[in-house]
C-alpha positions as a printed NumPy array, in Angstrom:
array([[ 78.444, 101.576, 100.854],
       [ 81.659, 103.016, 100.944],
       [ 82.81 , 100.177, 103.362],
       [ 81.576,  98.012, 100.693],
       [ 83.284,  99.759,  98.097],
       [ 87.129, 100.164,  99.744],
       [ 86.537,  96.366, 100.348],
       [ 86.091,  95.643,  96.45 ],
       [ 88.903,  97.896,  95.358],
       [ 91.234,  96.236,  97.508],
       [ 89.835,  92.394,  96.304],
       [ 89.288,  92.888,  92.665],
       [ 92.708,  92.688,  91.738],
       [ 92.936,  89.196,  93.495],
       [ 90.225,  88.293,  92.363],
       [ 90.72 ,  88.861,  88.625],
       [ 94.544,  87.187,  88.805],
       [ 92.993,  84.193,  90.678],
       [ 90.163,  84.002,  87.332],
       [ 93.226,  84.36 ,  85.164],
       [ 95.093,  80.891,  86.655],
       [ 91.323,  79.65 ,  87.02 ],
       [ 92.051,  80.097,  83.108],
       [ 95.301,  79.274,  82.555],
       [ 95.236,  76.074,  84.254],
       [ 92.178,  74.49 ,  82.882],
       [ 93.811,  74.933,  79.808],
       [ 97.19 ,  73.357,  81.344],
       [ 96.096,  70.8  ,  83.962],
       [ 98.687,  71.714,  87.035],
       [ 99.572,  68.09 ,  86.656],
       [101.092,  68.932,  83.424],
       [102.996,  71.809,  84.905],
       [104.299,  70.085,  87.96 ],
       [105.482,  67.489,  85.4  ],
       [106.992,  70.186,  83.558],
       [109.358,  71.381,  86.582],
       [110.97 ,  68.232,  86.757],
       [112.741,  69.422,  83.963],
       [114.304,  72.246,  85.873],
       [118.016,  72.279,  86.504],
       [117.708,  73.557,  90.122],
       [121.37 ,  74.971,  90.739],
       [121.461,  76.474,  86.951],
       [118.271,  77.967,  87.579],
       [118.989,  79.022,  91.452],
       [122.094,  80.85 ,  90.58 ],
       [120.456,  82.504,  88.052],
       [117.934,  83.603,  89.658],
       [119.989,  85.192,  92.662],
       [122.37 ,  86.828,  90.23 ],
       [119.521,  88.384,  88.806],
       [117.942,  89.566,  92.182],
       [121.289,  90.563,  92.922],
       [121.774,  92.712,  89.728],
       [118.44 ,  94.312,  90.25 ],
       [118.693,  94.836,  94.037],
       [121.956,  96.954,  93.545],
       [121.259,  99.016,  90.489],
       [117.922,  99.822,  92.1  ],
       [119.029, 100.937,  95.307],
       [122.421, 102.884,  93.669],
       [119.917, 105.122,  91.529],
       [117.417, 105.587,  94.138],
       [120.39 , 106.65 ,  96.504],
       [121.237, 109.337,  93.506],
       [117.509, 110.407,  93.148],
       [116.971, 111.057,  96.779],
       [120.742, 112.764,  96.961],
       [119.534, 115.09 ,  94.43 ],
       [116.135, 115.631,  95.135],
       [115.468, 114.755,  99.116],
       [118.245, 114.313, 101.354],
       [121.465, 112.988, 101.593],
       [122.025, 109.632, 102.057],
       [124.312, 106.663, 101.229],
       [124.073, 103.255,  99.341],
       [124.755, 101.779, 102.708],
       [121.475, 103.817, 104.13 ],
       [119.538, 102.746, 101.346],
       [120.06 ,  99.378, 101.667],
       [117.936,  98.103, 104.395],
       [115.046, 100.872, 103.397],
       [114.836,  99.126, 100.019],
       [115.481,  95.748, 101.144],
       [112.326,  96.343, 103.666],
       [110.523,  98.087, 100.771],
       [110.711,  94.611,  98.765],
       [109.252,  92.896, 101.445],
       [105.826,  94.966, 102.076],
       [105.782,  94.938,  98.495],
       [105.267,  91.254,  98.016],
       [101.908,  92.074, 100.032],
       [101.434,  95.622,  98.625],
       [103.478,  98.242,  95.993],
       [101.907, 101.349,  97.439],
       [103.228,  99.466, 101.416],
       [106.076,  98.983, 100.218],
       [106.868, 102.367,  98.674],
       [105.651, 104.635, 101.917],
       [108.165, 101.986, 103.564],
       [111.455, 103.986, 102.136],
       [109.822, 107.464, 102.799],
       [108.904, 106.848, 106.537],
       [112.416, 104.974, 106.936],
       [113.744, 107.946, 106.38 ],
       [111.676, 110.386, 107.952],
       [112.356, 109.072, 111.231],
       [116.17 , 108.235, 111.06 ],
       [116.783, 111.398, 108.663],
       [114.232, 114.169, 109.536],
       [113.316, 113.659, 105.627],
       [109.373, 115.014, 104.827],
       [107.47 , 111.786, 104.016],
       [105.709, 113.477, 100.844],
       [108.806, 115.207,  98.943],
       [110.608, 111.534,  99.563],
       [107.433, 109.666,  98.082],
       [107.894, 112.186,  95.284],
       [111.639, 111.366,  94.38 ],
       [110.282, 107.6  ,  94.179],
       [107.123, 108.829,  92.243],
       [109.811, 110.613,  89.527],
       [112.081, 107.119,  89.693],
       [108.204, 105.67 ,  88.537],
       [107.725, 107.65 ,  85.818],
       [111.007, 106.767,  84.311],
       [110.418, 103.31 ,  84.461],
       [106.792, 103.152,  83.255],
       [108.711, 105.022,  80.171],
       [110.982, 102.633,  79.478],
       [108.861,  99.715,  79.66 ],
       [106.376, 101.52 ,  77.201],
       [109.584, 102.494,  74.867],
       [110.649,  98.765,  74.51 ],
       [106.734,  97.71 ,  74.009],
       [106.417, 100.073,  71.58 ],
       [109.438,  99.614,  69.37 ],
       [108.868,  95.688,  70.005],
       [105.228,  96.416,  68.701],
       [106.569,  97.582,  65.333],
       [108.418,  94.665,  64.537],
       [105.822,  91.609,  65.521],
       [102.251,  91.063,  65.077],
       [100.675,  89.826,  68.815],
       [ 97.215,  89.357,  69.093],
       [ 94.786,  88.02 ,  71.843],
       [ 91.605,  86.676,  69.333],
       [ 90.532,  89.503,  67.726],
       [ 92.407,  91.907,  69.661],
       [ 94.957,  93.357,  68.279],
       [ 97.493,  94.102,  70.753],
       [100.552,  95.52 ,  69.272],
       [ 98.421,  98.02 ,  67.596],
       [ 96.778,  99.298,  71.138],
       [100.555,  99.226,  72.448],
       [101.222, 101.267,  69.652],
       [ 98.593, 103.762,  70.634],
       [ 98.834, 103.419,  74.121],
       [102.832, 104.559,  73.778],
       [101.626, 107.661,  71.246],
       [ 99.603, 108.813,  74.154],
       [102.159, 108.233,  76.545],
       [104.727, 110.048,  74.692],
       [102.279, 112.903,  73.904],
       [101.899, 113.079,  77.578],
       [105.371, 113.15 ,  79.017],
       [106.032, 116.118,  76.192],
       [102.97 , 117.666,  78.227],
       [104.271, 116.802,  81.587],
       [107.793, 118.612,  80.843],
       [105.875, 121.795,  79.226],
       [104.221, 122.077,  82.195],
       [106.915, 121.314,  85.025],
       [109.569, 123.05 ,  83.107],
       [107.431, 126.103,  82.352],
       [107.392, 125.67 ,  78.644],
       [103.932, 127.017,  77.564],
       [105.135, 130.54 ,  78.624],
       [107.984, 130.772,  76.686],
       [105.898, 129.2  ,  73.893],
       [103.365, 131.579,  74.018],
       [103.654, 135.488,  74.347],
       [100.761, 135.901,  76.2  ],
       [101.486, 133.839,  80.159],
       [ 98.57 , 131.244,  80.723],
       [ 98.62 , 131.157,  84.952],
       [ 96.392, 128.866,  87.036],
       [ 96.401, 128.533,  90.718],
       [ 96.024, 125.088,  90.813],
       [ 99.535, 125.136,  89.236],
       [101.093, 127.14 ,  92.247],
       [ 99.016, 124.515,  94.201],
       [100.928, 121.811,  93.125],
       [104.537, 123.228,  92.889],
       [103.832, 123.834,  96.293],
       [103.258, 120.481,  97.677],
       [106.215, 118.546,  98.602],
       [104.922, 115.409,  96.611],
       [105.85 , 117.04 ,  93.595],
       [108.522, 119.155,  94.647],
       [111.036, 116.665,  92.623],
       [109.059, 117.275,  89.386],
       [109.442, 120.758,  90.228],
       [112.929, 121.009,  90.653],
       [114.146, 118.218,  88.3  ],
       [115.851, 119.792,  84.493],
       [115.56 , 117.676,  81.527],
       [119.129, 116.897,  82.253],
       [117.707, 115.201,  85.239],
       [115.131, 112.964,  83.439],
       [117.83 , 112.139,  81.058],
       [120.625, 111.014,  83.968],
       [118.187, 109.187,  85.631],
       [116.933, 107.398,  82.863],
       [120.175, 106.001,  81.814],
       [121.04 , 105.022,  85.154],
       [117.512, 102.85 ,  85.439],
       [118.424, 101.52 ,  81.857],
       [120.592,  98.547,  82.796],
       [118.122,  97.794,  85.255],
       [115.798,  97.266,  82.607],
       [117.996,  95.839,  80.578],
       [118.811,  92.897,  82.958],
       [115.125,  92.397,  83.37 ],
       [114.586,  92.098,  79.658],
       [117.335,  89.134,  79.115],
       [116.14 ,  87.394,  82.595],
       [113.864,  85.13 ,  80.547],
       [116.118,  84.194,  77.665],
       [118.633,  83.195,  80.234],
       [115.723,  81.385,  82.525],
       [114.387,  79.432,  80.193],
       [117.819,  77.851,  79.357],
       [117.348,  76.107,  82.945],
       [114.606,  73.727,  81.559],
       [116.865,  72.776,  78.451],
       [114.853,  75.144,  76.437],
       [115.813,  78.417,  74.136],
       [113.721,  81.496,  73.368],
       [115.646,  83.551,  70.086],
       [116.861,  86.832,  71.823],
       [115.051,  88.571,  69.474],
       [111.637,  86.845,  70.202],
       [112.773,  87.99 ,  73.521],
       [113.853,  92.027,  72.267],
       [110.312,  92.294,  70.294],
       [107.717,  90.003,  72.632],
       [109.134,  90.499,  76.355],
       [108.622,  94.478,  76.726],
       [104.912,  94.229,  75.645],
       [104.196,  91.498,  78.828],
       [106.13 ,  93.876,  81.046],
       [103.759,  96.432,  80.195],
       [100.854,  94.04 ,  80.052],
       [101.789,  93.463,  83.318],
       [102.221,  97.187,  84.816],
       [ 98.265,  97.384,  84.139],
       [ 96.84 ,  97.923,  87.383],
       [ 94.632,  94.878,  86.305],
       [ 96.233,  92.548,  89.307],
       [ 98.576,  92.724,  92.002],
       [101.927,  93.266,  90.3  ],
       [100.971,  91.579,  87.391],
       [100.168,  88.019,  88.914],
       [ 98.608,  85.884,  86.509],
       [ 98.792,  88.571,  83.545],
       [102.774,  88.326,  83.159],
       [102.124,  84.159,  83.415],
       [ 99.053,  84.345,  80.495],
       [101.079,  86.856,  77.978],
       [104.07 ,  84.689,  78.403],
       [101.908,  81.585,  77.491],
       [100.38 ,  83.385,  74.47 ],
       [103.073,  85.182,  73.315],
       [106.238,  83.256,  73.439],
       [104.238,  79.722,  72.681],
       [105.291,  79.603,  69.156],
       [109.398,  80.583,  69.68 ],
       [110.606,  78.312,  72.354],
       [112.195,  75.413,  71.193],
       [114.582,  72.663,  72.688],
       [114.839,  68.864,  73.274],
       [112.219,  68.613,  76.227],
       [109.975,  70.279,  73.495],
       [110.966,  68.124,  70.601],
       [111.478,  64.722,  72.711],
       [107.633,  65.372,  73.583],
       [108.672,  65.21 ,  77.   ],
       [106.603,  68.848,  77.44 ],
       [104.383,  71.436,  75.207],
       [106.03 ,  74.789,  74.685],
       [102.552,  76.119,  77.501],
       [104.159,  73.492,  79.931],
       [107.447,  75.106,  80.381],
       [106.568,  78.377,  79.988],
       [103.899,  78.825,  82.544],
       [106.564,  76.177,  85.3  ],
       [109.351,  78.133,  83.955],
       [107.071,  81.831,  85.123],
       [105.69 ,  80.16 ,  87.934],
       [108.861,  79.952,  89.247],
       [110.932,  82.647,  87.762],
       [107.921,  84.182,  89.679],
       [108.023,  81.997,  92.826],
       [112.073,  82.735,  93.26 ],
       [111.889,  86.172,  92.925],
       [109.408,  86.659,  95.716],
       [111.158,  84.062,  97.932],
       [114.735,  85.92 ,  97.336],
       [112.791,  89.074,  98.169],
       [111.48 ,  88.269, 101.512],
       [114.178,  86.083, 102.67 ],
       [116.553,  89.719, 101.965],
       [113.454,  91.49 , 103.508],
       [113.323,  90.05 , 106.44 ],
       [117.28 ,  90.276, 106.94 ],
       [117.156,  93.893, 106.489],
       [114.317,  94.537, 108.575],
       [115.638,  93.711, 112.128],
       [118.725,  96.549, 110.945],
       [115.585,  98.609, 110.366],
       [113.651,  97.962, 113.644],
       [116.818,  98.533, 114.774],
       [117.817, 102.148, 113.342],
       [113.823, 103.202, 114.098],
       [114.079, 102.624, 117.962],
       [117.003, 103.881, 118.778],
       [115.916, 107.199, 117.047],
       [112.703, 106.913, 118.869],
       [115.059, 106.644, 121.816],
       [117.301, 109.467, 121.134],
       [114.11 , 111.827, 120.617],
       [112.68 , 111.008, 123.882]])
């Protein structure tokens, strides 16, 4: 049974993105998107799309070099490039692989422990998930998206109250506010329990000036991410308004952080659909040469599709210089 169980864990995510394009393209025959991609200007969108990779790639690995500086061990932007490039890589197949990549990397080249360096990358998670919900929610208050009946910029709207309400939590408790707060000290065990492990050793140790520096040094990262789409979709001689973009784009990012699927396959592609449907515009629209669905599910497919191929392709590259640095301290230990 628990065989049984692990099993369907592991293939309900798949299984639920691969019902989601079941959906999407019985409502848009795949015909109609292939057709749809012939409208793509391949070196306009191919140079995008590495620029962006590129963007990404190096303000990632710059702030995780910072985190793990301050919080794990020393190491440079040089070190952290082949760890992250790997990291991409596994991730394509799983997050959690890909992750656990960076933090064994570097406990066998660096000595590092393998828990407090999956922490550092836990706290670099937390930041993010936080800015995603920020833009959702402030995107929420300005337009009305609903699936049906279901009103979604009101359950973003909740969902970032609660969020909010919890980080404020989170900081009381890391940062030892509900004894200063209170005159009488409230002590548990279980807390000692868990400053003690070195998974959370970073949220231990990190000051709100941390959370702060950190999160303005992820900013542009997010930043790039948000006006990837409005600068995509130019590539099929179509135009979002960046403000469609400001007040729409943050809620599918967080649409698709729900553990529903495997880094948001299929979800990202059906809230793109839904949501953006009625504020693209552009001659291959107008011409009738393509329905606003058409090129925005061909224009995510491969947004999608280019993203994941510029990932391994960089993966794979950095992996032999990882293979590499692993055996020859495997060497130097025997």
């Amino acid at each position: 049974m628990k065989t049984l169980l692990n099993l369907l864990k592991k293939c309900l995510p798949w299984l639920v993105a691969a019902g989601l394009f079941a959906y999407l393209f019985h409502q848009i025959p795949p015909r109609k998107v292939a057709a749809a991609m012939t409208h793509i200007r391949p070196l306009r969108f191919a140079f995008y799309a590495v620029t962006y990779c590129f963007l990404i790639f190096v303000l990632d690995t710059y702030s995780l070099t910072r985190v793990f500086k301050r919080f794990c061990i020393p190491v440079s932007f040089k070190e952290m490039v082949p760890a992250r490039g790997v990291s991409y890589l596994l991730g394509l197949l799983n997050y959690n692989a890909g992750q656990a990549s960076i933090a064994y990397y570097f406990k066998r080249t660096k000595g590092a422990s393998f828990f407090k360096a999956l922490g550092s990358l836990l706290f670099v998670l937390v930041i993010d998930l936080y800015w995603v919900t920020f833009f959702a929610f402030i995107g929420s208050l300005f337009i009305d998206l609903k699936l049906k009946d279901f009103n979604v910029s009101a359950w973003v709207q909740r969902l970032g109250l609660v969020l909010f309400i919890g980080l404020l939590v989170h900081l009381a408790f890391w940062r030892g506010w509900f004894s200063k707060w209170f005159r009488f000290k409230v002590h548990f065990k279980f807390s000692d329990w868990l400053r003690g492990r070195h998974l959370f050793q970073t949220f231990h140790q990190a000051t709100v000036k941390d959370y702060a520096v950190m999160a303005l040094m992820r900013l542009p990262i997010h930043c790039v991410a948000l006006s990837s789409l409005y600068i995509a979709v130019t590539a099929f001689g179509t135009r979002i308004p960046f403000i469609s973009i400001l007040t729409t784009v943050p809620v599918i990012f967080l649409i698709g952080v729900l553990p529903v699927t495997p880094g948001g396959l299929g979800t990202v592609q059906a809230a793109t659909v839904q949501f953006l449907k009625d504020a693209i515009y552009g001659p291959t629209i107008s011409q009738g040469l393509a329905t606003p669905q058409e090129i925005l599910l061909a224009m995510s497919l491969s947004w999608m599709v280019a993203n994941y191929l510029l990932k391994a392709i960089f993966g794979i590259i950095c992996l032999k210089k990882v293979q590499s640095d692993l055996f020859k301290e495997e060497k130097l230990e025997t």
